[in-house]
N, C-alpha and C positions, 0 to 999 in steps of 0.2 A: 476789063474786069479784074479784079485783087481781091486775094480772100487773103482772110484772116489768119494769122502766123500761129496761133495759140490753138483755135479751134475748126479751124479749114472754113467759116461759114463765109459767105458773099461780104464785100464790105459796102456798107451802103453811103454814099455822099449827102452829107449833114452842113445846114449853115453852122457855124462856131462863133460865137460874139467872142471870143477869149482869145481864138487863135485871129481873128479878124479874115475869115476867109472858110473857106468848105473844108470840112474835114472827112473821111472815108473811118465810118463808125461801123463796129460788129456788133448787127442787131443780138448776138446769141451770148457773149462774155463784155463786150464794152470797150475793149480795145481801140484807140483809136489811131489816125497816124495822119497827117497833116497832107494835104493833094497838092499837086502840083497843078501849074496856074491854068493847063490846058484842058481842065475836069470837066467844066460844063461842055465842051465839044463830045465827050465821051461819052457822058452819062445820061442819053436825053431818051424821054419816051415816046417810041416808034409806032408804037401797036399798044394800044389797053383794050385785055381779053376780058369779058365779061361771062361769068356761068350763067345758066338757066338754074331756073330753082331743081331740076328735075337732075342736074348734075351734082350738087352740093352734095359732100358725104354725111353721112349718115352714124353717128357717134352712138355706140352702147357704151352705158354706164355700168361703175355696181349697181347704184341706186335704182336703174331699170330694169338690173337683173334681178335686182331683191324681188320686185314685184313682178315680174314676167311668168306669165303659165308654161309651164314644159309640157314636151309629146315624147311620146315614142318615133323617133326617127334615127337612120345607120348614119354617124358621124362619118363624111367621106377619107379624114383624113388617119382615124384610130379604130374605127367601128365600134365606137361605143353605143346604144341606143338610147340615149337622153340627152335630151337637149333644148333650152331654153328658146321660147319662140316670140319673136317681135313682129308688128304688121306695121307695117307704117306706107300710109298712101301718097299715092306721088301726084306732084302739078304737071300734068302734060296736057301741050296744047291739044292733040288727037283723042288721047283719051282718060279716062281715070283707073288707074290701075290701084293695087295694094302690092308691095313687095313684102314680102315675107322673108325675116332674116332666122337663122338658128345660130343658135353656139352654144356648143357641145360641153357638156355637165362637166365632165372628165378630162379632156384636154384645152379648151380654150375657142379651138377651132373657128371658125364662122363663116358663113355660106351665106347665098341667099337665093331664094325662086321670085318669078315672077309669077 
């Protein structure tokens, strides 16, 4: 593995019709730098993980928070008592749950109960 000299991120191995051969590209600035000939012994995939839908995260918006109802609850992180509340039901093969997210009016915070 080689990361990137600019911005530390992983470099990824890319065919190159220009360089005529793989090049080791930074997915994050573009940096690229030419591999040497031994790259495909290196770079091969061993293991491909796959999530359950019930692992995936769970992304709050502005736009979700514009319209999200608040409660009275104690922010664990500042103890504010307002805090925006999200439900969002999860796919699990055992059962059906709702998780319930908050984040806190005042600091940012964000939690979540089952």
């Amino acid at each position: 593995m080689e990361f990137c000299p600019k911005c530390g991120s992983l470099l990824v191995p890319k065919r190159n019709a220009k360089a005529k051969g793989i090049v080791l590209r930074c997915p994050s600035c573009g940096y690229e730098k030419k591999a040497e000939k031994n790259i495909a012994e290196r770079y091969q995939i061993k293991e491909r993980i796959e999530h359950k839908p019930s692992e995936l995260p769970v992304i709050i918006t502005e736009e979700t928070l514009a319209t999200a109802p608040t409660e009275h609850v104690v922010c664990p992180k500042c103890g504010h008592n307002m805090a925006y509340v999200i439900e969002v039901p999860t796919i699990d093969e055992e059962q059906d749950t709702i998780v319930t997210f908050y984040r806190c009016k005042k600091c940012g915070y964000s939690w979540r109960e089952v």
